[in-house]
KOLKOLFI-965388 format. One line per field, with one value per residue (C-alpha): x, y, z; residue in one letter. Coordinates in Angstrom, 3 decimals, always signed. Example, Ala and Ser with C-alpha at 12.3 -4.5 7.8 and 13.67 -1.06 7.14 Angstrom:
residues 2
east <- c(+12.300 +13.670) $
north <- c(-4.500 -1.060) $
up <- c(+7.800 +7.140) $
r <- c(A S) $
This chain:
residues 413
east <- c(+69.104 +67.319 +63.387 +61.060 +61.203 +65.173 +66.566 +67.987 +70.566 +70.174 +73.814 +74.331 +72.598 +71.277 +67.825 +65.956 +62.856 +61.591 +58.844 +57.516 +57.627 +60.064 +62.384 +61.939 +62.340 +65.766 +67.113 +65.969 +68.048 +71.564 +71.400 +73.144 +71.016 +68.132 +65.034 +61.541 +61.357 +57.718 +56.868 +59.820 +57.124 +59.411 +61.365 +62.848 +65.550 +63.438 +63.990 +67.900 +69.596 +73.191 +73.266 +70.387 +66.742 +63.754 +60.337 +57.951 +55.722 +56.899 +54.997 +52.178 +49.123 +46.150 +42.985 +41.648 +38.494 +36.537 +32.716 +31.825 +34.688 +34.302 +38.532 +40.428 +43.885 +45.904 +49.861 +51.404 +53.877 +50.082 +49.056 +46.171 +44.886 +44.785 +43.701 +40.818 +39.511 +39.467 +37.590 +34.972 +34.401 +33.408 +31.311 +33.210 +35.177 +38.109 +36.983 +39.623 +42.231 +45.484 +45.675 +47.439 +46.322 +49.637 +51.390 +51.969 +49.841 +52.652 +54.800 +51.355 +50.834 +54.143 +54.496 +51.305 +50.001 +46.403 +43.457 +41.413 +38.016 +36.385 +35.661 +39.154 +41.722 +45.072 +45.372 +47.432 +44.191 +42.350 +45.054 +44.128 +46.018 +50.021 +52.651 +56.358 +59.285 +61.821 +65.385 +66.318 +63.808 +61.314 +57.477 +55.516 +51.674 +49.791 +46.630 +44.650 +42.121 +44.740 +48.070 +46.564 +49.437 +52.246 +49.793 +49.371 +53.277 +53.893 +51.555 +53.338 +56.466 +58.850 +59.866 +62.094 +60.250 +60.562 +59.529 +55.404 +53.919 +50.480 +47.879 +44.137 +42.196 +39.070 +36.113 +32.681 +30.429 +31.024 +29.672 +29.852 +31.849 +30.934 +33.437 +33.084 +35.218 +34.816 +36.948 +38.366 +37.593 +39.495 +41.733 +40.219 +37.034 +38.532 +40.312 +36.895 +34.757 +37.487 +35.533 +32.150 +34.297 +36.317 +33.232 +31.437 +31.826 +33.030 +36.809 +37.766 +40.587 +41.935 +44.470 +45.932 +49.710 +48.854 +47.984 +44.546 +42.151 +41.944 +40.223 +38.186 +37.957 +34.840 +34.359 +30.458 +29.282 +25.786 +24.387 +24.585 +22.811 +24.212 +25.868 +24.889 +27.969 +28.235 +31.696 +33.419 +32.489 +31.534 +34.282 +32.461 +35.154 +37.336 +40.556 +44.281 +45.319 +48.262 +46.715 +46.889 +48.358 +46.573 +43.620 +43.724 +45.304 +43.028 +39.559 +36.436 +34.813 +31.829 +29.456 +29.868 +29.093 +31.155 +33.179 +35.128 +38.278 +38.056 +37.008 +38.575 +42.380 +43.187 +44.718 +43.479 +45.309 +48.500 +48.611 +51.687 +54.584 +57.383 +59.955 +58.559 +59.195 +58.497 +59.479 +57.253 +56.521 +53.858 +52.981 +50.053 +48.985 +46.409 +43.246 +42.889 +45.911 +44.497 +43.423 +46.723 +49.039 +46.488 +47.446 +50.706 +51.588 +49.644 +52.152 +55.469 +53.417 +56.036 +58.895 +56.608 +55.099 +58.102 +59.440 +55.938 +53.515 +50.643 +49.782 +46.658 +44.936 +43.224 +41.968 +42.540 +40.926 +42.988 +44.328 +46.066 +48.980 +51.850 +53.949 +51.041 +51.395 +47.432 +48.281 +46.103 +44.705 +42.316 +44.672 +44.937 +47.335 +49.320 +51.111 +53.283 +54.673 +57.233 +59.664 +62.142 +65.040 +66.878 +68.944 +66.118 +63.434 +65.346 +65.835 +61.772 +61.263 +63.083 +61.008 +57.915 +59.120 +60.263 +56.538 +54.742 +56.884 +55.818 +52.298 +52.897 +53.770 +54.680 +56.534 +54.997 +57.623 +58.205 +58.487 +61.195 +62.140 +64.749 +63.937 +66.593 +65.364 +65.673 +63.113 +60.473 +60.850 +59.861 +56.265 +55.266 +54.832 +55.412 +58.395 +60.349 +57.955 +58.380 +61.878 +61.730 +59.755 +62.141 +64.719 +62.228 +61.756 +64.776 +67.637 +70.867 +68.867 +68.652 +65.642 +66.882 +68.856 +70.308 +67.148 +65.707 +68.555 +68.568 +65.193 +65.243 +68.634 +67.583 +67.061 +69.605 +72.041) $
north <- c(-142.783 -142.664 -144.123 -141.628 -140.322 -139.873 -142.206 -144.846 -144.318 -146.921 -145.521 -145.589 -149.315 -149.969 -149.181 -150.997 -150.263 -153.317 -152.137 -156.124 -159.007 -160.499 -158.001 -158.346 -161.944 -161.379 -158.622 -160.988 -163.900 -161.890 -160.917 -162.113 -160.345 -158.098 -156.457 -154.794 -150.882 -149.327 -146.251 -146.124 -145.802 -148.076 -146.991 -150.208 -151.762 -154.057 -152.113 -152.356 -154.528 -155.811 -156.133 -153.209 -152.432 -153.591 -150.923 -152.614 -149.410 -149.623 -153.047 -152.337 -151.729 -153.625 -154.235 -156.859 -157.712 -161.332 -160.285 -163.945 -164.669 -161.045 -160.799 -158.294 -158.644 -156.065 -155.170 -155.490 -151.979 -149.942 -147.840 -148.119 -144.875 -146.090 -149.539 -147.840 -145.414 -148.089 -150.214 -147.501 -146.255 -150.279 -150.029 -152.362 -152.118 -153.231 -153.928 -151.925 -149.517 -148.146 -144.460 -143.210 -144.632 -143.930 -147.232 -149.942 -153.220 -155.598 -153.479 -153.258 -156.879 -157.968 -155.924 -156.609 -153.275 -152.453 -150.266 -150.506 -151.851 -154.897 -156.305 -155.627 -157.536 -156.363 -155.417 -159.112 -160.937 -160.078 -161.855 -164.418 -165.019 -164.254 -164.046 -164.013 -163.933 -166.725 -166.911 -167.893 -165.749 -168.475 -167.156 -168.788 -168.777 -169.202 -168.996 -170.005 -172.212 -174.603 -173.886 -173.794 -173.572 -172.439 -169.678 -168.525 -168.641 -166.751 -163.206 -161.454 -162.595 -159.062 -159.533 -162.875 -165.300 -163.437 -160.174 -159.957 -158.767 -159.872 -159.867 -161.386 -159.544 -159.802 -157.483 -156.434 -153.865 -149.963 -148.292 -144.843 -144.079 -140.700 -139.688 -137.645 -136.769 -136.348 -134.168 -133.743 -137.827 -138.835 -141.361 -142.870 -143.418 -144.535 -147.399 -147.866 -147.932 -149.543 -152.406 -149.766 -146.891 -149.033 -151.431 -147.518 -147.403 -149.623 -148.017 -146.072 -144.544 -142.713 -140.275 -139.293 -137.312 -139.196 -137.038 -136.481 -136.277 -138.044 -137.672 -140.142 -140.920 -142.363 -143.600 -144.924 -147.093 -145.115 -148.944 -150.425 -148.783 -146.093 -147.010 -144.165 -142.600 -140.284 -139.255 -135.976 -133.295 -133.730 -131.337 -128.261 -127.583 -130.995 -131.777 -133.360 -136.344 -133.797 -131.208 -127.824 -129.067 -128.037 -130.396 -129.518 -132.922 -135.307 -136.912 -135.002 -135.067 -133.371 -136.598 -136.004 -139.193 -140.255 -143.214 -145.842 -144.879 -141.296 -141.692 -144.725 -143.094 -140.476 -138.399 -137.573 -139.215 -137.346 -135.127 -137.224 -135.016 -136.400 -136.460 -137.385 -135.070 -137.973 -141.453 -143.865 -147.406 -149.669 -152.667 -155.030 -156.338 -159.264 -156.865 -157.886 -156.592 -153.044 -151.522 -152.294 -150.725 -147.396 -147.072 -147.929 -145.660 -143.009 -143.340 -142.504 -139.509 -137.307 -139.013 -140.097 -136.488 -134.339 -136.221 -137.151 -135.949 -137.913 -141.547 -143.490 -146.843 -148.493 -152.592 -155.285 -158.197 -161.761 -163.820 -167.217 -165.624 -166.541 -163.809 -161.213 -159.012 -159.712 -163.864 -165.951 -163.228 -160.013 -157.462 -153.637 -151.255 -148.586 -146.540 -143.849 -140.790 -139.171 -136.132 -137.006 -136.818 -140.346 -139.999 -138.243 -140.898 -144.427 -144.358 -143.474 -146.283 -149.107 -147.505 -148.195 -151.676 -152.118 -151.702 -153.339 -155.891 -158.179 -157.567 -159.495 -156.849 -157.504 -154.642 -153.294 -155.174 -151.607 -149.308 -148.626 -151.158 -151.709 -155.290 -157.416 -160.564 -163.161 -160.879 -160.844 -164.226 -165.589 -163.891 -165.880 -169.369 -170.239 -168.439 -171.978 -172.852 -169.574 -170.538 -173.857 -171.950 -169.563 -172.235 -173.564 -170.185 -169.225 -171.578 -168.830 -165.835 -163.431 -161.862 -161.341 -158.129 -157.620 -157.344 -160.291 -162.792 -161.391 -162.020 -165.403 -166.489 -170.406 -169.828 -167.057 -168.024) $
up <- c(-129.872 -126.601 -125.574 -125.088 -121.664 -122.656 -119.711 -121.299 -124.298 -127.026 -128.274 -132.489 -132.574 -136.282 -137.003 -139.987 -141.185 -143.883 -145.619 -146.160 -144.149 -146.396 -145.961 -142.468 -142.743 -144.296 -142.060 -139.422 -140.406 -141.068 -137.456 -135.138 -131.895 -132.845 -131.245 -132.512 -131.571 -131.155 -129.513 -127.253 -124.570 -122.168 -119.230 -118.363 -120.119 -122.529 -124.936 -124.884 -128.025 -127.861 -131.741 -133.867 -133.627 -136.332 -136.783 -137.457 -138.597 -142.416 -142.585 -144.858 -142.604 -142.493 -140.312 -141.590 -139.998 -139.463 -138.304 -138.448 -135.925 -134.292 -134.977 -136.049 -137.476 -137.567 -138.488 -135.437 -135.745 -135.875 -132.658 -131.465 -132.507 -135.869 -135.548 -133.205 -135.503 -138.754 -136.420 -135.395 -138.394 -139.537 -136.338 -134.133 -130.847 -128.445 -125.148 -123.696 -124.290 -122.235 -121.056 -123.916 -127.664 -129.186 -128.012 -130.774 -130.785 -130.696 -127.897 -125.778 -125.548 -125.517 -121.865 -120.514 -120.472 -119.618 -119.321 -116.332 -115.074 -112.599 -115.594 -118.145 -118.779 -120.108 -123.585 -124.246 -123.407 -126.330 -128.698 -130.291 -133.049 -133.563 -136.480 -135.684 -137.614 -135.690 -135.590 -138.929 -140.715 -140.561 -139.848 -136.912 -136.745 -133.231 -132.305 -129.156 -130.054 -131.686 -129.458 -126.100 -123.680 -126.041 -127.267 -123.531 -123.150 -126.355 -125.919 -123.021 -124.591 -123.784 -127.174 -126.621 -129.331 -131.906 -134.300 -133.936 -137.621 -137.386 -134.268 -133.814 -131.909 -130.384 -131.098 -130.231 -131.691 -131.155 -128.142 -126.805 -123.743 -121.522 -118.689 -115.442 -112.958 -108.927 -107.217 -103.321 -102.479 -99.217 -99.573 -96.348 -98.646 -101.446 -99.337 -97.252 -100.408 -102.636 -104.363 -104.486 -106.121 -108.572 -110.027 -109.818 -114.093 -116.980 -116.522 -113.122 -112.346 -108.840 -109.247 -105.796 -104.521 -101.625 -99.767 -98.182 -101.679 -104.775 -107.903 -109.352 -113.089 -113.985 -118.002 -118.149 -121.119 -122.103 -123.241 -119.423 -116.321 -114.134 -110.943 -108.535 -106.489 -104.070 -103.707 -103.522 -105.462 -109.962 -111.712 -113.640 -115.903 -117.854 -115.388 -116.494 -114.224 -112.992 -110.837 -112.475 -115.597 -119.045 -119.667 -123.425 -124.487 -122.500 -123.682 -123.090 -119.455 -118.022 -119.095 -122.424 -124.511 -127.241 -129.198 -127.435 -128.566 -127.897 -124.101 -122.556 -122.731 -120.927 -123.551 -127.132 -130.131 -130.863 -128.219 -126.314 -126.884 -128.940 -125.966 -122.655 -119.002 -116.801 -115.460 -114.727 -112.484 -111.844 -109.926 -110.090 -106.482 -106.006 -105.443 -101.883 -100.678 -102.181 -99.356 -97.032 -99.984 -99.996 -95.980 -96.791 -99.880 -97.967 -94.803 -96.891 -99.013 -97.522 -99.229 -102.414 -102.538 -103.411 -106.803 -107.937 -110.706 -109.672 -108.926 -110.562 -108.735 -111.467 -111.448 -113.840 -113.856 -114.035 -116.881 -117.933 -119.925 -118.167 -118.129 -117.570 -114.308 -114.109 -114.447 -112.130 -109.994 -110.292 -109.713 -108.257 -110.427 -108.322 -111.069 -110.562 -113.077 -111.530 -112.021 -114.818 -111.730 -111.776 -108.819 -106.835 -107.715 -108.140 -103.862 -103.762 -106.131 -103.727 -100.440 -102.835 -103.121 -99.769 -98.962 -102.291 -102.448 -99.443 -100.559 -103.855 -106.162 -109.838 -111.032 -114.946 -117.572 -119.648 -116.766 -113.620 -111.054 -108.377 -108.282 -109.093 -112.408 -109.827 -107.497 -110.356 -111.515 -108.656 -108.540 -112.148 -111.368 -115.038 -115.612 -116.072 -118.872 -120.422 -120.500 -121.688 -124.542 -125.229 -125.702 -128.059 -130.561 -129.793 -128.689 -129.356 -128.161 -131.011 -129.176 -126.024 -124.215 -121.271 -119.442 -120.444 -120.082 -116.039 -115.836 -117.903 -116.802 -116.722 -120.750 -120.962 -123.623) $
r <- c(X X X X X X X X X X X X X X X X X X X X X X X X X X X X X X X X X X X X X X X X X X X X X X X X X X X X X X X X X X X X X X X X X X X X X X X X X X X X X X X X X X X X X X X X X X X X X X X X X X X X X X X X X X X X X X X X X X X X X X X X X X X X X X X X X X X X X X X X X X X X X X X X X X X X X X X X X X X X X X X X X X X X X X X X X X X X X X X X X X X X X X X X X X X X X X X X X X X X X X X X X X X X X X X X X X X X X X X X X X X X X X X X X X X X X X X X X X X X X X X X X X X X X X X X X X X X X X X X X X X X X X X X X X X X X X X X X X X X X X X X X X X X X X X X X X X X X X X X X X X X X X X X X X X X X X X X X X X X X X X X X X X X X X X X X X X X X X X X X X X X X X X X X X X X X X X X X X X X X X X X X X X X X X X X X X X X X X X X X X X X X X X X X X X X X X X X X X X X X X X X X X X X X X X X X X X X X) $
């Protein structure tokens, strides 16, 4: 079994799929090292397990939703596409959604991964309220306005406390998105202009071979005023982020207004294909060091250029969850698909770094990296106490992998 871009083999590890919580409970405590499997949306090796792999997606689903406490809760094995579209119909909203809508709930949060906007925080932020299954099948309830600090330790958790089955989330009422594109930006403006271009729309995002132009992604809420931008030059006809690829799987452009959920993504729900042609990093940089990794980035394009789909810039604003690439600091996204060539790319990926790196990059939990645990550790000032937390939930390390017992090698078993 391999994740879904097909770089990382998984081997013939066990996969259960408990259709209750009970059952999960049980498979749970008969195992000696086990891990939840989503989407397989992950290019790192988070996803690895040592002993067999849990879906959560034959939990019954529910959205259960709380309009007094403007919560949703949801089974955490549902995408997004589904929660979404429940949620719309009911006429309520998530603030924010990542580029593509097919990624579980619980494997979202549990990575940190994010939309973008001035104003957005990471998917994980809007938690409040978790259900794991512990070691010994036991279930563990959380929530934030009781747990405080453990509850900020437990959201971005890379899957090392414990099988999510149950997620609070917070909610606001349904709005309707519309999305334009600007072609043939500079890059020299888009670094000049960076805070202007970025705050220019609810969610922006600058997709860029950098090289000399960029396009600019802007998704407008029709309820809150118009920023006026001149840049570059409106598209006529609806784009993909990939120039000259076919833009007949990605949300409709060209100002046309519509849901939430159908316009923040990039792509349309189901539209992913089932087997991915890509790899994929990111790194989150304190936002004022945005402008020096543009320059930078732009000065190795030649080296970038030739094993790259397309990059996106997109900003996040800061959080308190501990093991968040966003925690403590409003952050700038540099994100990178590239050509699904390992032993052409992994090199580009460490120049990347070599560059990033310095500036205070923390490198996406679920996507590539040549950055050794002890490397990323040391950018999360809390990493300690999420240790001292694992050891806590989960003392023999039934949750963890390979991956994380690098990274967390002070709580490793």
């Amino acid at each position: 079994m391999r994740n879904w871009a097909g770089n990382i083999d998984h081997g013939a590890a066990p996969v259960a799929r408990p259709g209750s919580v009970d059952a999960l409970r049980r498979i749970v405590a008969n195992n000696r090292r086990v891990r939840a499997l989503g989407a397989g949306h992950s290019f790192s090796g988070i996803l690895a397990t040592a002993g067999g792999f849990v879906r959560l997606d034959g939990l019954p689903p529910a959205v259960d939703i709380d309009p007094a406490a403007a919560t949703v809760t949801v089974t955490a094995g549902m995408r997004y596409t589904d929660v979404a579209a429940k949620l719309h119909r009911a006429g309520y909203a998530l603030a924010n959604l990542a580029s593509l809508p097919d990624l579980t709930v619980a494997g979202a949060t549990a990575t940190g991964t994010h939309g973008s906007g001035d104003g957005r925080q990471s998917l994980a932020a809007a938690v409040t309220g978790l259900e794991l299954v512990g070691p010994e099948g036991d279930l563990v309830r959380l929530r934030r306005d009781v747990d405080h600090d453990t509850f900020a330790g437990s959201v971005v958790s890379l899957g090392a406390l414990g099988l999510v089955t149950r997620v609070t989330l917070e909610i606001e009422p349904s709005f309707q998105v519309a999305q334009s594109v600007h072609t043939q930006v500079p890059l020299d403006e888009v670094r000049d202009r960076f805070d202007e271009v970025l705050g220019a729309a609810y969610s922006v995002s600058v997709f860029t071979k950098w090289g000399h132009d960029a396009t600019v992604w802007l998704k407008r809420r029709t309820d809150r005023p118009v920023v006026e931008l001149e840049l570059g030059t409106p598209a006529r006809s609806p784009l993909h982020p990939v120039p000259g690829a076919d833009p007949a799987s990605c949300t409709a452009q060209l100002g046309e207004a519509g849901p939430w959920h159908l316009r923040l993504p990039h792509f349309r729900p189901g539209t992913v294909a089932d087997v991915g042609d890509e790899l994929q990093s990111e790194y989150f940089l304190p936002r004022s060091a945005a402008r020096v990794a543009v320059d930078a980035l732009r000065g190795i394009g030649g080296l970038i250029g030739p094993v790259l789909h397309v990059a996106e810039v997109r900003t996040v604003r800061g959080d308190d969850l501990w093991l968040s690439p966003a925690y403590e600091r409003d952050s700038a996204a540099f994100h990178f698909t590239w050509v699904k060539d390992p032993a052409r790319v992994l090199p580009v990926i460490a120049a990347v770094e070599e560059l990033l790196v310095p500036l205070g990059a923390r490198p996406h939990w679920a996507k590539l990296t040549a950055m050794t645990g002890a490397a990323i550790r040391s950018g999360y000032r809390r990493a300690s106490d999420f240790d001292e937390l694992r050891a806590k939930f989960d003392p023999d390390g039934k949750f963890g992998n390979a991956f994380v017992d690098e990274l967390l090698r002070d709580g490793a078993p």
